[in-house]
C-alpha positions, -999 to 999 in steps of 0.1 A, spaced: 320 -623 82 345 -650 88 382 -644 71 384 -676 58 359 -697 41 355 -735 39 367 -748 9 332 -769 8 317 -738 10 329 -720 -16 323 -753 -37 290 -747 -29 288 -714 -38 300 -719 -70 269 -745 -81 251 -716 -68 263 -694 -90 258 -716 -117 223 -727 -111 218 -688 -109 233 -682 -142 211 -710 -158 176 -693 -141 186 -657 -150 184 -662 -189 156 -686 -189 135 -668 -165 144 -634 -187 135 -655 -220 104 -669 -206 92 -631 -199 102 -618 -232 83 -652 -247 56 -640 -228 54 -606 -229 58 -615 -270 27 -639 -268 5 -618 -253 13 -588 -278 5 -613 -311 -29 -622 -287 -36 -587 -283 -29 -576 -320 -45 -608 -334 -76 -598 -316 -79 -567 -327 -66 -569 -362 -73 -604 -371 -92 -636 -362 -78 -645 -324 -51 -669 -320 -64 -696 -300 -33 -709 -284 -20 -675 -271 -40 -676 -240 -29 -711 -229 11 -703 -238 7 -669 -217 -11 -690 -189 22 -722 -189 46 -691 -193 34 -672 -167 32 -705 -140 69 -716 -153 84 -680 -147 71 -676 -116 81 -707 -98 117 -698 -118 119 -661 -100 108 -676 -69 139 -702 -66 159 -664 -78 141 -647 -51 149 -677 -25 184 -679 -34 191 -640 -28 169 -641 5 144 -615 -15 113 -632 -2 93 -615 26 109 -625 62 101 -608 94 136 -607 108 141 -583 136 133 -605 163 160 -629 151 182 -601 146 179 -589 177 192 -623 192 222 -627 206 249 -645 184 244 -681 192 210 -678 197 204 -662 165 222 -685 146 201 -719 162 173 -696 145 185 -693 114 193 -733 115 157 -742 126 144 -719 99 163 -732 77 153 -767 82 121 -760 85 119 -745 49 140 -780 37 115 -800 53 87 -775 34 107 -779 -1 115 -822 1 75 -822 13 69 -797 -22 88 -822 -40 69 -855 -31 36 -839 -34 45 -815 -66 59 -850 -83 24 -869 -72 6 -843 -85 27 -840 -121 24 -883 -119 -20 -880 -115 -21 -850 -141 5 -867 -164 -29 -882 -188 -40 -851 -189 -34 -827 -224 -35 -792 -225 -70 -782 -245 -53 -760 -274 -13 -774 -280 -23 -812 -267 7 -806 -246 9 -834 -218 4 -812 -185 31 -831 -168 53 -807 -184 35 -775 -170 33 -794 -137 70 -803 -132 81 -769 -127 67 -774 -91 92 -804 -80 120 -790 -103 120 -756 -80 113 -773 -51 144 -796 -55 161 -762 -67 152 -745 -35 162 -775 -15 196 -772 -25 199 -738 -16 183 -745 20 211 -771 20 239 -750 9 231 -721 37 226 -752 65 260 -757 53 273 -722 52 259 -715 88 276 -748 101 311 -743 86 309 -705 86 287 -692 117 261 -674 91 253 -675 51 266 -660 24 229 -651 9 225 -613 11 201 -598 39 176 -573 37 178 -542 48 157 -532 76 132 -503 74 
């Protein structure tokens, strides 16, 4: 790890950190809503007459908090990567890999975006059958996490630029 960091980096590091300490409590909130729904559909069902608009609330929670603890899981390089061919490169080499991934994955997220904001545009007449919520709103959790993701592609294009690698925490190899 390099002794000294860019000043742009670390910059960038800290809107990390914040975007990270926005998606923690909402993705964490969004479970407990959901795990909470799906208890009053369970009891209702049993005990009472069933609450109609359980299903669909556990069904927009469930989409919302996964896109959410995806961007997490991005951010933190959690998500499955086959790396030990990389990791085997020599220095330079390795890091032109990292780069083309990278920007490969930005080109991925802007391309989410556009089609994720398309999509939320064509399904924006559209209302959810029990609440008669617009589905634009369940829908824009795609471009939102896309854009999210983005950002964080940018950031560790950045980091590996200025730095040599990223500041994102690898996984350990088996």
């Amino acid at each position: 790890m390099p002794t000294h960091t860019h000043p742009l980096v670390m910059l960038l590091q800290r809107t990390e950190r914040f975007l990270d300490a926005i998606l923690q409590p909402v993705v964490f909130a969004g479970m407990a809503a959901l795990i909470g729904v799906i208890t009053l559909q369970i009891v209702s069902r049993v005990l009472f007459t069933a609450v109609g608009w359980t299903e669909e609330v556990a069904r927009f929670l469930l989409v919302w908090i996964t896109f959410l603890a995806g961007t997490l899981a991005f951010q933190r390089g959690r998500h499955i990567a086959v790396t030990f061919v990389v990791d085997a490169l020599p220095g330079r080499l390795r890091q032109i890999a990292r780069l083309a991934a990278l920007l490969i994955v930005l080109a991925f997220m802007i391309t989410l975006i556009v089609i994720g904001y398309r999509y939320m545009q064509v399904q924006s007449f559209q209302k959810s059958a029990s609440l008669r919520l617009s589905m634009t709103y369940v829908y824009a959790v795609m471009p939102i996490c896309a854009a999210i993701m983005a950002w964080y592609a940018v950031v560790d294009i950045i980091e590996l630029l200025l730095n040599g690698e990223t500041s994102q925490p690898q996984e350990e190899s088996l």
